[in-house]
C-alpha positions as CSV (number, residue, x, y, z in Angstrom):
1,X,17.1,-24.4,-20.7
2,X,16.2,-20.8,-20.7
3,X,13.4,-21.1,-18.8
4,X,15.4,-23.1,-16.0
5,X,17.9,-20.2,-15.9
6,X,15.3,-17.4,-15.7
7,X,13.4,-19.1,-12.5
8,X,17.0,-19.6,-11.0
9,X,17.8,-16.0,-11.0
10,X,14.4,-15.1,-10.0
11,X,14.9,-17.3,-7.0
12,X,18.0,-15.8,-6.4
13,X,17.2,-12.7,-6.7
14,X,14.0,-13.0,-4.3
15,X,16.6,-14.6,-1.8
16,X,19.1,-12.1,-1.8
17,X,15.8,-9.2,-1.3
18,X,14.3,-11.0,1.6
19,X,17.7,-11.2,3.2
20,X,18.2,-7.8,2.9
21,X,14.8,-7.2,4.3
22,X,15.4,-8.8,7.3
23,X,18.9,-8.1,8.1
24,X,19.2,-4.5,7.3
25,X,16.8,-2.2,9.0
26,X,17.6,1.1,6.6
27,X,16.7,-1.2,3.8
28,X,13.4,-2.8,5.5
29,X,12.5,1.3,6.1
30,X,13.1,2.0,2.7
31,X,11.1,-0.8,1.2
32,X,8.2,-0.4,4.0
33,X,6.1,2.4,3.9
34,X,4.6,4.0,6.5
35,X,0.9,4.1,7.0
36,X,-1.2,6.8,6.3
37,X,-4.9,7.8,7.4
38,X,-6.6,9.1,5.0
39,X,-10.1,8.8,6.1
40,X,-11.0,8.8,9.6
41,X,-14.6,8.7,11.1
42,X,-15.8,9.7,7.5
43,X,-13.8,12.5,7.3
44,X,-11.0,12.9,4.4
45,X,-7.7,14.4,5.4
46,X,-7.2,16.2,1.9
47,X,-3.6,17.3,2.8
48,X,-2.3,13.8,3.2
49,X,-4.2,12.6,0.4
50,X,-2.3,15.2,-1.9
51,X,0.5,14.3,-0.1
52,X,0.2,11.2,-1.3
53,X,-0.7,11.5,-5.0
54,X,-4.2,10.0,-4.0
55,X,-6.9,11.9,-6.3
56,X,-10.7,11.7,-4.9
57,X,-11.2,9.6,-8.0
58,X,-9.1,6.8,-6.6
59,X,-10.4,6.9,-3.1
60,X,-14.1,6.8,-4.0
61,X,-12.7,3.8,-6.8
62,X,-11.3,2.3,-3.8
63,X,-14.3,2.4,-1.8
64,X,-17.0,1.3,-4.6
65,X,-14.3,-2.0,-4.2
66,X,-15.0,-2.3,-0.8
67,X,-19.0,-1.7,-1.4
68,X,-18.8,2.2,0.3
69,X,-20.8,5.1,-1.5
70,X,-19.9,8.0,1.2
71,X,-17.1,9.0,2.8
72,X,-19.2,9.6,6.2
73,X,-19.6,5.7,6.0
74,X,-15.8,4.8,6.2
75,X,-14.8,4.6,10.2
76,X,-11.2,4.4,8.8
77,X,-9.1,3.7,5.9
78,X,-5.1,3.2,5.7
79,X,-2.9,3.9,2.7
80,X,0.4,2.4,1.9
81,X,1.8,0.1,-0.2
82,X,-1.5,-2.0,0.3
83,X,-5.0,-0.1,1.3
84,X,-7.6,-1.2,3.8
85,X,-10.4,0.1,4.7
86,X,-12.9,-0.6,7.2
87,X,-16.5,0.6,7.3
């Protein structure tokens, strides 16, 4: 029974966000985060990095993901609330 209840407010609540996302503009601004370029032609932009709370640790973690060892071989990569890169 507890388990039936938990999914039911879980849909609910789910509904209720994704009504709000696309009926309210302010809200969908809040929520959605606007993108970021943090590397452009293999050069970083340190400022908006910092900016962003985005050590060179986690970019260089993000690009060994993506199979990158330099920046100067990263044409551009995006940051918000998801990343991608392109190389």
């Amino acid at each position: 029974m507890g388990g039936i209840i938990a999914a039911s407010v879980l849909f609910l609540m789910n509904f209720i966000f994704n009504k709000l996302l696309f009926k309210s503009p302010r809200f969908k601004a809040l929520i959605n985060k606007k993108l970021e370029i943090l590397v452009h032609n293999g050069k970083l932009d340190f400022k908006k990095a910092s900016d962003l709370d985005i050590s060179d640790d986690e970019l260089r973690e993000a690009m060994r993901d993506y199979g990158v060892e330099k920046f100067k071989e990263v044409k551009l990569d995006v940051s918000a609330s998801f990343r991608k890169m392109m190389y």
